[in-house]
C-alpha positions in Angstrom: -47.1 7.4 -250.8 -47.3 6.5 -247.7 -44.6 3.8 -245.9 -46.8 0.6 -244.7 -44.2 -1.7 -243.5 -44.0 0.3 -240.1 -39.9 0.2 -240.3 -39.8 3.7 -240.1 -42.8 4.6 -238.0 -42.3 6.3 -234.7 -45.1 6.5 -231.6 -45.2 9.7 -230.3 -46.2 10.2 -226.6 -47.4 13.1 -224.4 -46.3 11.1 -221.3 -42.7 11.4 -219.8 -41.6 8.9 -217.7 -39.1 9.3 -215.1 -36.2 6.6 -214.5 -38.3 4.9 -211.9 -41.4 4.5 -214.3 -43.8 6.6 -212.4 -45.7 9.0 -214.9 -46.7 12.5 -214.0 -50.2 11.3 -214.4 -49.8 8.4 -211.8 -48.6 11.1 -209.7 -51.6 13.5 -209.8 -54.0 10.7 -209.9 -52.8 9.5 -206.5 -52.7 12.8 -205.2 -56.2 13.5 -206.2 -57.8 10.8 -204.9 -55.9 11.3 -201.6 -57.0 14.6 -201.3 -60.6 13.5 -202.0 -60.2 10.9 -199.0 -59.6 13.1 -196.5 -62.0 15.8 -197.8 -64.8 13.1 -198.0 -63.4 11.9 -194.3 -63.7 15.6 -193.0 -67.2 16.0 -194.1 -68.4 12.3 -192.8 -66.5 12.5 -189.3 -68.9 15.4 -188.0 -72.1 13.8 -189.0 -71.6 9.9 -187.8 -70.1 12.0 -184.9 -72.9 14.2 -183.7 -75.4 10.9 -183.9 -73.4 9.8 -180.2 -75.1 9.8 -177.5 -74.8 13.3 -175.0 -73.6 12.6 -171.4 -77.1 12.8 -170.3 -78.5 10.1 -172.1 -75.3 8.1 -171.3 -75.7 8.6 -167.6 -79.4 7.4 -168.0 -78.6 4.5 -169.8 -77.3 2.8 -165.8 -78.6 2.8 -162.7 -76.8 1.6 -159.6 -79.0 0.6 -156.4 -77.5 -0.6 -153.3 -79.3 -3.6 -152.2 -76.9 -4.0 -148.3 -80.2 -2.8 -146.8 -83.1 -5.0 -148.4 -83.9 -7.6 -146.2 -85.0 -10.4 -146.8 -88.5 -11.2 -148.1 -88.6 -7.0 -148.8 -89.0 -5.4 -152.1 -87.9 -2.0 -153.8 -88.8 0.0 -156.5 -86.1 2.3 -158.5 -86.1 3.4 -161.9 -84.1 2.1 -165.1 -84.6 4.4 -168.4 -87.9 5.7 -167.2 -89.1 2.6 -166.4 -90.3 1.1 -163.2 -87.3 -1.6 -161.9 -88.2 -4.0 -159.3 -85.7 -5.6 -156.9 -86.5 -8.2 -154.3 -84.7 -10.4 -151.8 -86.5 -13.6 -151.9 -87.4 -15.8 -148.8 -86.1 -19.4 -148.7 -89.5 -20.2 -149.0 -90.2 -18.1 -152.0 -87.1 -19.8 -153.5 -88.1 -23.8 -153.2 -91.7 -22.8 -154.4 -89.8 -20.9 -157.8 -87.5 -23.7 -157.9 -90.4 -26.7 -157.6 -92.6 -25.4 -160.7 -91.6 -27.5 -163.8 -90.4 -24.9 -166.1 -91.3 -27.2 -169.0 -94.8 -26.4 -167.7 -94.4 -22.8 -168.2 -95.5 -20.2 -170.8 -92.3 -18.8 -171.3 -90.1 -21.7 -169.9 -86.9 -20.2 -167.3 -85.7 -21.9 -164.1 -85.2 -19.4 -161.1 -81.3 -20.1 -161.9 -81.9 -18.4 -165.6 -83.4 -15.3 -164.3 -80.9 -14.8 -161.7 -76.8 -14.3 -161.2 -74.9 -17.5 -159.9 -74.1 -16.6 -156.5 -77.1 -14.0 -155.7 -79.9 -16.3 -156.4 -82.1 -14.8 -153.8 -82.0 -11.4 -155.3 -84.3 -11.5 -158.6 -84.5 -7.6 -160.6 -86.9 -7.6 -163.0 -88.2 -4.2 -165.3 -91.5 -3.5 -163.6 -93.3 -3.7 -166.7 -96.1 -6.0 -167.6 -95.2 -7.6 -171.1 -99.0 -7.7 -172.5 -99.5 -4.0 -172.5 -96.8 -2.2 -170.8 -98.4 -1.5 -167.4 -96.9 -1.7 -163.9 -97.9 -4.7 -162.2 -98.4 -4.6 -158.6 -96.5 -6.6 -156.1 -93.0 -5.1 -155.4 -93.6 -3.6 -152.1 -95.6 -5.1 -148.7 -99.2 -5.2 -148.7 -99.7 -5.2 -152.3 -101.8 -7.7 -154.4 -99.5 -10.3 -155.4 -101.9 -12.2 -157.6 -102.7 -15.6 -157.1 -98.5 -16.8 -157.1 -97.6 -14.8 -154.9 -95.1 -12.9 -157.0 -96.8 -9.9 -159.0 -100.0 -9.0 -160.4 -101.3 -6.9 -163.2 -105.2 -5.6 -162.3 -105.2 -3.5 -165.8 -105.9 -7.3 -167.7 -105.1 -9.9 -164.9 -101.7 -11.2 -165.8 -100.6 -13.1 -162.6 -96.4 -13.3 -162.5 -95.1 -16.1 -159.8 -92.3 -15.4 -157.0 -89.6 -15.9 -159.6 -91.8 -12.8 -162.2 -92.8 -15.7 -164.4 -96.1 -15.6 -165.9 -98.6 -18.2 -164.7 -101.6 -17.1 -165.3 -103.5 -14.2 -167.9 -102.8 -12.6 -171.3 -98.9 -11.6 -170.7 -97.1 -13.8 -173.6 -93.3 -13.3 -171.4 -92.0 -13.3 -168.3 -90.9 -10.0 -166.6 -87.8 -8.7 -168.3 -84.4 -9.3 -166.4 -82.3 -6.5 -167.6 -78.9 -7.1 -167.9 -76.8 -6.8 -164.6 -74.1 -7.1 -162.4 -73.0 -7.0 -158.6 -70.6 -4.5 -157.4 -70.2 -5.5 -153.9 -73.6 -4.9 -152.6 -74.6 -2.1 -155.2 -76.5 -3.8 -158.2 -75.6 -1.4 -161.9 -78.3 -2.2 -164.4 -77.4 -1.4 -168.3 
């Protein structure tokens, strides 16, 4: 018969311990799991890797124009991603009529202040892109139809932008879109 009372019993185990209490197991299980790491890390490295942008696209993701010889009142045309990018030097005149429209009036509400940096308010850069259907509005350059504000104007549907490339007038829902910017001296880098 068989002994119940458990006095004499004795557990058996396949494990050895060591005098610190780690277990052989422990000890391959952290090992295995650190080898998968870094296998899993070598295998994910080269494919979030190759998803970064080449130096071509980087290099057309900027554009730097040098605006020391637009005079005043004068417009020019360059190009930011593939996309027409207008820059003008507005006239004094240009600027009280921007500045005397209550932008509470407006469509798509911004002051002349909002679309432009402190310091260069007289220099507005706009994408040359018409926001109702992505055509190029005319205006940037002398002799051009500037609409009926005197800023830009879009023939393809008659969107009519004001001095400031606010829309006044048309089926545009936005303004002109003011890309992000900044001065470097007199060299303006857009992206």
């Amino acid at each position: 018969m068989a002994d119940t009372s458990g006095a004499g019993t004795v557990e058996a185990t396949s494990e050895v311990a060591g005098e610190d209490g780690v277990r052989r197991r422990d000890w391959i299980h952290i090992a295995a799991l650190g080898t998968a790491g870094v296998g899993g890390a070598a295998v994910i490295f080269p494919l979030v890797s190759q998803m970064a942008p080449t130096a071509d696209v980087l290099a057309a993701s900027t554009t730097e124009v040098d605006v020391s010889q637009v005079q005043v009142g004068q417009s020019i045309k360059s190009v930011f991603r593939d996309q027409p990018l207008f820059i003008k030097r507005l006239t004094p005149e240009e600027i009280a009529a921007a500045n005397d429209v209550d932008a509470g009036s407006l469509r798509d509400p911004e002051t002349l202040a909002d679309r432009t940096l402190e310091g260069h308010e007289d220099i507005l850069v706009t994408m040359g892109v018409c926001t109702h259907l992505g055509c190029v509005p005319l205006g940037a350059a002398e002799g051009e139809n500037k609409g009926e504000f005197g800023g830009y104007y879009c023939p393809c549907h008659g969107s009519h932008y004001d001095t400031a490339g606010r829309i006044r007038k048309g089926p545009a829902p936005t303004n002109l879109t003011v890309p992000d910017y900044a001065f470097n001296g007199d060299v303006i880098r857009v992206g």
